[in-house]
VMD Tcl script that builds the backbone (N, CA, C; Angstrom):
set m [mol new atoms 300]
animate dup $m
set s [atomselect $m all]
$s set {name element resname resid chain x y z} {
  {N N UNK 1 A 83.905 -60.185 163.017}
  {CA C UNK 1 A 84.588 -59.483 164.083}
  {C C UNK 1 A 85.217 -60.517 165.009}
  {N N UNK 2 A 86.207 -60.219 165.243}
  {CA C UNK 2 A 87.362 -61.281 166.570}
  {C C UNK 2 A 86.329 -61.028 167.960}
  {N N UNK 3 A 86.742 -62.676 167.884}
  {CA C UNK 3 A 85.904 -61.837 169.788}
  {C C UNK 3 A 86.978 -62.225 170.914}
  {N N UNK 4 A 86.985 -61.687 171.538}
  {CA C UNK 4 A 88.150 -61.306 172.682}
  {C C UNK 4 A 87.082 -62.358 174.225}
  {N N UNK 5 A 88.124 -63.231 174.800}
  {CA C UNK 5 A 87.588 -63.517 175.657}
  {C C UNK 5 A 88.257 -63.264 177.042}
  {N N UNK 6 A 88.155 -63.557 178.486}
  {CA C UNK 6 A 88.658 -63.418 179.090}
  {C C UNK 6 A 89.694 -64.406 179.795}
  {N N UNK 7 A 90.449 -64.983 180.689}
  {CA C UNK 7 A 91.172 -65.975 181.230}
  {C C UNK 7 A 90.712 -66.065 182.358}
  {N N UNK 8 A 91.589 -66.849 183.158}
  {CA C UNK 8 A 90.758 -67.144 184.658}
  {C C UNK 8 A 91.570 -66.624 185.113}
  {N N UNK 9 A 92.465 -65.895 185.304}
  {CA C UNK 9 A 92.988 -64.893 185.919}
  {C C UNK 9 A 92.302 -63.293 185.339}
  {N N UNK 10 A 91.044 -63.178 184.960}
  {CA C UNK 10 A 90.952 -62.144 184.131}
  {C C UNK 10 A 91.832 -61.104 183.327}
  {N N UNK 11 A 92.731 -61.768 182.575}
  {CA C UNK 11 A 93.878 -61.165 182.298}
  {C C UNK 11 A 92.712 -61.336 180.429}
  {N N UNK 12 A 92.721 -60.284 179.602}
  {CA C UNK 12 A 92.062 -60.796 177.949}
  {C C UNK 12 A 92.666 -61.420 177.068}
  {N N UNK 13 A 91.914 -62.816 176.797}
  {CA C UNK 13 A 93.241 -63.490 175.455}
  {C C UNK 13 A 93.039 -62.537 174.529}
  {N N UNK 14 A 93.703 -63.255 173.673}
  {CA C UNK 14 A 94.344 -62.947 172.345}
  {C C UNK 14 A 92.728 -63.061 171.632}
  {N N UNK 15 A 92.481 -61.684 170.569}
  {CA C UNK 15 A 90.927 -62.345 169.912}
  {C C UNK 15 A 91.439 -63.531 169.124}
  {N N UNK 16 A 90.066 -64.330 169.002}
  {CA C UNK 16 A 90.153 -65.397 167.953}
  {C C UNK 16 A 89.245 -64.995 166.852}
  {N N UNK 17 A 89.498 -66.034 165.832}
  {CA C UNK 17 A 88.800 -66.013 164.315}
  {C C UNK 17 A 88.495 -67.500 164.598}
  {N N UNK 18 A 87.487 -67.374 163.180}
  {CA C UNK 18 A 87.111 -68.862 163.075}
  {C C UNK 18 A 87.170 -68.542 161.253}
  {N N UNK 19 A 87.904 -69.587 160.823}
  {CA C UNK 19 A 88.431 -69.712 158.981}
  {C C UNK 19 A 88.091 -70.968 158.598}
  {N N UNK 20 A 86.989 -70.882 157.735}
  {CA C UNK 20 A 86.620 -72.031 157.086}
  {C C UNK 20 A 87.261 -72.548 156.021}
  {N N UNK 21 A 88.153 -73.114 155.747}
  {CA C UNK 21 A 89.285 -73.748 155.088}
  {C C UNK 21 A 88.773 -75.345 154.011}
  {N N UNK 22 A 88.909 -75.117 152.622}
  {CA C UNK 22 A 88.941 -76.393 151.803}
  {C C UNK 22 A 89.594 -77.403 152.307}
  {N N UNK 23 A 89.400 -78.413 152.215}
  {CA C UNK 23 A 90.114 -79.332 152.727}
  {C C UNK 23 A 91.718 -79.846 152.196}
  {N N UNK 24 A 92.272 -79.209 150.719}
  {CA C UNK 24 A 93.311 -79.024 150.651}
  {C C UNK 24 A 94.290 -78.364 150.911}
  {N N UNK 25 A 93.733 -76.795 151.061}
  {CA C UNK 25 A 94.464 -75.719 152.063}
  {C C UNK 25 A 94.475 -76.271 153.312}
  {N N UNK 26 A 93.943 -77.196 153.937}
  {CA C UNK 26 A 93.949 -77.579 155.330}
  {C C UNK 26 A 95.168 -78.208 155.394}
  {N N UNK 27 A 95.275 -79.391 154.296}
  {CA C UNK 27 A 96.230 -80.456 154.427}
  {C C UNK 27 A 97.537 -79.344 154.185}
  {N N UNK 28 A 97.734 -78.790 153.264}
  {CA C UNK 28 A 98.709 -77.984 152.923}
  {C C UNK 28 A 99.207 -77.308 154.075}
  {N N UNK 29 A 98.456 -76.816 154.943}
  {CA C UNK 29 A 98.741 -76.020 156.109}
  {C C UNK 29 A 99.223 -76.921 157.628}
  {N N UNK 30 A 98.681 -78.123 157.200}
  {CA C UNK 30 A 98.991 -78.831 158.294}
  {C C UNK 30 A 100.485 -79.539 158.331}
  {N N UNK 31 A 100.740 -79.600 156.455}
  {CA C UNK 31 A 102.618 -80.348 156.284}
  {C C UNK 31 A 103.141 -79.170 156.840}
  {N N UNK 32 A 102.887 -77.822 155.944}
  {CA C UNK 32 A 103.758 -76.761 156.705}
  {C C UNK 32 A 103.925 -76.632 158.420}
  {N N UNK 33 A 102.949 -76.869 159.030}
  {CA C UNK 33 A 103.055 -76.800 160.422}
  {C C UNK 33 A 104.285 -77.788 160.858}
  {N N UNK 34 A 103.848 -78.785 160.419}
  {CA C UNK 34 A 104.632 -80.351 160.953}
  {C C UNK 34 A 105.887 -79.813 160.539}
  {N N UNK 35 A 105.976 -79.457 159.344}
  {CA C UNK 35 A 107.372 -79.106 158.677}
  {C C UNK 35 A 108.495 -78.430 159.575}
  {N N UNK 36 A 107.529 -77.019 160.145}
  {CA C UNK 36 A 108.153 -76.176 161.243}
  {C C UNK 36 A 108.266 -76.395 162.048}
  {N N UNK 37 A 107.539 -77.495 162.714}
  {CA C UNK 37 A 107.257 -77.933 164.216}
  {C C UNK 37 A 106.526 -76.674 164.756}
  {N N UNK 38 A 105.480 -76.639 163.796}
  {CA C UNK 38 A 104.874 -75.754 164.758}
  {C C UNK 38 A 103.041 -75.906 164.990}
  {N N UNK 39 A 102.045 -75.394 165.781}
  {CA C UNK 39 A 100.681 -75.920 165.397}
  {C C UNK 39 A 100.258 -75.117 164.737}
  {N N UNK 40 A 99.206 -76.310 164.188}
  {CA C UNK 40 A 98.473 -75.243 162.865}
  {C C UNK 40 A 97.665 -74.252 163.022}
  {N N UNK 41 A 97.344 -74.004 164.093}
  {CA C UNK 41 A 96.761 -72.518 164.734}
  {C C UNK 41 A 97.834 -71.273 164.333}
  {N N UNK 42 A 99.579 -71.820 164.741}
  {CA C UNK 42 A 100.481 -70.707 165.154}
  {C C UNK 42 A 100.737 -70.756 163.557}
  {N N UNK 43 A 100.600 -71.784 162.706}
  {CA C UNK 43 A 101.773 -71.420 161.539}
  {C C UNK 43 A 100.440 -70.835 160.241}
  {N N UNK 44 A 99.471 -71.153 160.782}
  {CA C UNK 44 A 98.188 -69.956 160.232}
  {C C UNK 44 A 98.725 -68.442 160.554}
  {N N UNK 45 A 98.749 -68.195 161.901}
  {CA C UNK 45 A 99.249 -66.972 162.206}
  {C C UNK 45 A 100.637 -65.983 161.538}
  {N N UNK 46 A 101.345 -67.718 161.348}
  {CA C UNK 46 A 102.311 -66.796 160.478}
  {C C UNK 46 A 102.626 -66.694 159.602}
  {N N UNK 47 A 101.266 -67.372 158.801}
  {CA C UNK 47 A 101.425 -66.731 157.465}
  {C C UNK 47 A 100.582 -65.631 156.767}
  {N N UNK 48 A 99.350 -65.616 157.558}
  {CA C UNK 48 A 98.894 -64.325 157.467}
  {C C UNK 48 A 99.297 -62.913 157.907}
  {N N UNK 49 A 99.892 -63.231 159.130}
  {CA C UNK 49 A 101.508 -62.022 159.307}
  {C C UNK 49 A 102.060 -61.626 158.110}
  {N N UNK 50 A 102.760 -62.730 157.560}
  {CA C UNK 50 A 103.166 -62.423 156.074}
  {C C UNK 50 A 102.889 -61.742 155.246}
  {N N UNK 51 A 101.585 -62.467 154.857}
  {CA C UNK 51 A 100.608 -62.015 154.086}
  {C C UNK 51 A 100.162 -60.461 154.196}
  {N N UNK 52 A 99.829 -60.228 155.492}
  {CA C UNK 52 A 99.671 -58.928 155.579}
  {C C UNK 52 A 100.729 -57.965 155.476}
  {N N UNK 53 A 102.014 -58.137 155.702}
  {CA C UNK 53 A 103.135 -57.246 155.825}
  {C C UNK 53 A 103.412 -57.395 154.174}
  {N N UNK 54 A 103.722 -58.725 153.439}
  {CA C UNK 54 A 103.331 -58.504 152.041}
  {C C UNK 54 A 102.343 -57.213 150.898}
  {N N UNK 55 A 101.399 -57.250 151.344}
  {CA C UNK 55 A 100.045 -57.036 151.262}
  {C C UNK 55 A 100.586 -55.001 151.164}
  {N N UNK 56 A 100.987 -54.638 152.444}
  {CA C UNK 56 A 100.870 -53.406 152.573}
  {C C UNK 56 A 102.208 -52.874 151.703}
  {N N UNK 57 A 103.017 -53.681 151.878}
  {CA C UNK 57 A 104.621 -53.245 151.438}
  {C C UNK 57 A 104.108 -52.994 149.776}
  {N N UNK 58 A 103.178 -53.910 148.962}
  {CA C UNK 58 A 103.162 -53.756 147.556}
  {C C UNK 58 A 102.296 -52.320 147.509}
  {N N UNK 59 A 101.344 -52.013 148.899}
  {CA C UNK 59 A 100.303 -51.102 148.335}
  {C C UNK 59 A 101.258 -49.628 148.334}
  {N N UNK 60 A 102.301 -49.471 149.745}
  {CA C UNK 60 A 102.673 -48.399 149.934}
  {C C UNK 60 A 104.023 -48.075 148.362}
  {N N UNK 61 A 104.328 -49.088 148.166}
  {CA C UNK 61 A 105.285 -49.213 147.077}
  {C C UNK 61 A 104.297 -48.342 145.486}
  {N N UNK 62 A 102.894 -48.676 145.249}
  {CA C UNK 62 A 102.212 -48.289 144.686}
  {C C UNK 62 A 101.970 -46.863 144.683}
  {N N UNK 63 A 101.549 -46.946 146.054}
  {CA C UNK 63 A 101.259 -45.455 146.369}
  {C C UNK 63 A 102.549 -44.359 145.620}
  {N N UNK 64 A 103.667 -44.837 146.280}
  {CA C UNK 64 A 104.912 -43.794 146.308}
  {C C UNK 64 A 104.720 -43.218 145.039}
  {N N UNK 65 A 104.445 -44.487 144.217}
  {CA C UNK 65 A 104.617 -44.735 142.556}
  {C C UNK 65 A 103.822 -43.687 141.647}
  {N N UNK 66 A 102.620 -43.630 142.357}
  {CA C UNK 66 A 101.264 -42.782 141.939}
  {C C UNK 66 A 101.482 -41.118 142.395}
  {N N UNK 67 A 102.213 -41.195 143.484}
  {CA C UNK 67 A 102.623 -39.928 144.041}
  {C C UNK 67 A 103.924 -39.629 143.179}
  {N N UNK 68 A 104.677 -40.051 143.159}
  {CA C UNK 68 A 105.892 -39.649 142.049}
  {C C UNK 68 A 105.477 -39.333 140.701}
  {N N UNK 69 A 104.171 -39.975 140.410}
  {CA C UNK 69 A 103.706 -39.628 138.927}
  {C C UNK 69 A 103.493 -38.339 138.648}
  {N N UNK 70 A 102.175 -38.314 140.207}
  {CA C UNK 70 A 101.702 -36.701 139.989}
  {C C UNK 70 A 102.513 -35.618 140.458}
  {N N UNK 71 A 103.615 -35.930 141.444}
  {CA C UNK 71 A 104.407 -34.749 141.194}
  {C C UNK 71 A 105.268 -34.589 139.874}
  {N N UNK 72 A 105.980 -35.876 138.750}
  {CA C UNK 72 A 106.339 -35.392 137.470}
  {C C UNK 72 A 105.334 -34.590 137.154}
  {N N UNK 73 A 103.743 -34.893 136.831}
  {CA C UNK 73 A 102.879 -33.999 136.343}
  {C C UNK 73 A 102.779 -32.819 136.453}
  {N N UNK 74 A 102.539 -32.605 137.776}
  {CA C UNK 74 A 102.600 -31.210 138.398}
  {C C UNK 74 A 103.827 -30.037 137.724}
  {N N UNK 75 A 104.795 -30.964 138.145}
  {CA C UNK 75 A 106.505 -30.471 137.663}
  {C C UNK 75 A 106.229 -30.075 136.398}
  {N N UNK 76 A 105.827 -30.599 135.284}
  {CA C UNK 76 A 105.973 -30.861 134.621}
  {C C UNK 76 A 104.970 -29.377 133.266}
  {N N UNK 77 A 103.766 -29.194 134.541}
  {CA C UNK 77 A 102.348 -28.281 134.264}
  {C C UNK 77 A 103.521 -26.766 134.342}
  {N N UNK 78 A 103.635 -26.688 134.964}
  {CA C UNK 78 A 104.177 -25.658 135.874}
  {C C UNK 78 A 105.328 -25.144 135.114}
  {N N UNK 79 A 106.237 -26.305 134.492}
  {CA C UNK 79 A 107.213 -25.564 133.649}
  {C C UNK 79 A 107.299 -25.226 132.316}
  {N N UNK 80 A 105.980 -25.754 132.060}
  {CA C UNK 80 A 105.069 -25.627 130.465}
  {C C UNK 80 A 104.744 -23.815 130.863}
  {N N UNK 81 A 104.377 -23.746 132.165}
  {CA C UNK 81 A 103.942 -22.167 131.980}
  {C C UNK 81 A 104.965 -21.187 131.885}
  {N N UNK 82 A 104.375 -19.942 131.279}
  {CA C UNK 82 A 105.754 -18.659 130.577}
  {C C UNK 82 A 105.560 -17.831 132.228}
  {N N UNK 83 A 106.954 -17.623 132.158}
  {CA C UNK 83 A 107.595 -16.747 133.210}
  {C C UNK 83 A 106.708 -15.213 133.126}
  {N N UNK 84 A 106.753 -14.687 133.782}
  {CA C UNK 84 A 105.617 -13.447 134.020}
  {C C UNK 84 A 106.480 -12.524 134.979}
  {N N UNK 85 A 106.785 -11.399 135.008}
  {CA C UNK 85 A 107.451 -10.822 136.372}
  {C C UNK 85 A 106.399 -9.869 136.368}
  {N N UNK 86 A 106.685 -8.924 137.665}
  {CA C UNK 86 A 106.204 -8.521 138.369}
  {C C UNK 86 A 106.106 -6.940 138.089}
  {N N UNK 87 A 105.104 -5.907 137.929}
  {CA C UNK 87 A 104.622 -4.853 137.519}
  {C C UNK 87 A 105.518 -3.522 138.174}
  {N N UNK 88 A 105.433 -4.004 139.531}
  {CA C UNK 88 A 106.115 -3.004 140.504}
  {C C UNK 88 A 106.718 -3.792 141.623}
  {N N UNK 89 A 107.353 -3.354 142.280}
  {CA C UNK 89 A 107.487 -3.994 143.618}
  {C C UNK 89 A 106.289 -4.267 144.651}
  {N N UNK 90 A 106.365 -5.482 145.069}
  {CA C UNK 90 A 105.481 -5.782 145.807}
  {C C UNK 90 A 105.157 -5.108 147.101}
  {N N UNK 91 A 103.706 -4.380 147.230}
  {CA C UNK 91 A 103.161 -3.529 148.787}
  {C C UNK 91 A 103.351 -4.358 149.890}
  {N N UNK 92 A 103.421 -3.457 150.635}
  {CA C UNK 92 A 103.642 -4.130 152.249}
  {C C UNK 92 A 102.119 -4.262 152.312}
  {N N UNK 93 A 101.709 -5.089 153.504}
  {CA C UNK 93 A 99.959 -5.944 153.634}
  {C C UNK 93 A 100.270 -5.085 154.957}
  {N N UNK 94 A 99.243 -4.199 155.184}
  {CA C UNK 94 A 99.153 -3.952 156.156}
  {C C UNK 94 A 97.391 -4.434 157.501}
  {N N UNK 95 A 97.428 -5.012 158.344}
  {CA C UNK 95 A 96.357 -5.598 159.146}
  {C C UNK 95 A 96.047 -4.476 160.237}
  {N N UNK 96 A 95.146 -4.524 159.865}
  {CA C UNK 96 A 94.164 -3.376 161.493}
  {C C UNK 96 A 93.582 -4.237 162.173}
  {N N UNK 97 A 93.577 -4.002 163.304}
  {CA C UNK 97 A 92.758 -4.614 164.313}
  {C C UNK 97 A 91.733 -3.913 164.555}
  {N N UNK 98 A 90.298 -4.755 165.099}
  {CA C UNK 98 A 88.614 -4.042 164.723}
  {C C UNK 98 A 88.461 -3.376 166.239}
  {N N UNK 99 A 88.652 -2.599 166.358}
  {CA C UNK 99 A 88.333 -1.764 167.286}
  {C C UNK 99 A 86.582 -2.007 168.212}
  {N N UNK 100 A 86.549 -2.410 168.729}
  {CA C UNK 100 A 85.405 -2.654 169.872}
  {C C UNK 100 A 84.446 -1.681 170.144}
}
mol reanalyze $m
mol bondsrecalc $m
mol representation Tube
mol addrep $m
């Protein structure tokens, strides 16, 4: 869990993490920083940004995918079935209210 601290203006930072990192993902992360000019705190941040906006874009892309399936299916149930009409014209529904 992030823990959220406060400032000396009591205004709440930003939560932090703590990521225990191999020591080659470190180095790797640290050219990219230098690369950007940026610190390796911020260019962590933005690649797990990434990562996460990555991350959801493939799942919702999935989803659509799985949902388009089962409506072919559905579509598909439905027009396999034989047409049937109707005996008579359909009754009016009539509702009473329960008297007290």
């Amino acid at each position: 869990m992030a823990t959220r601290q406060n400032s000396t203006n009591g205004k709440p930072k930003s939560p932090r993490i703590q990521v225990v990192l191999p020591e080659l993902i470190c180095e790797q992360l640290t050219t990219l920083a230098n690369n950007e000019s940026r610190t390796v705190s911020n260019m962590a941040k933005v690649l797990i940004q990434e990562g996460i906006k990555n991350y959801f874009e493939k799942e919702s892309k999935s989803l659509f995918s799985e949902n388009n399936l089962n409506t072919n299916t559905i579509r598909d149930e439905l027009e396999k079935q034989s047409v049937r009409r109707l005996k008579k014209a359909p009754q009016r529904i009539r509702y009473y209210k329960k008297s007290d």
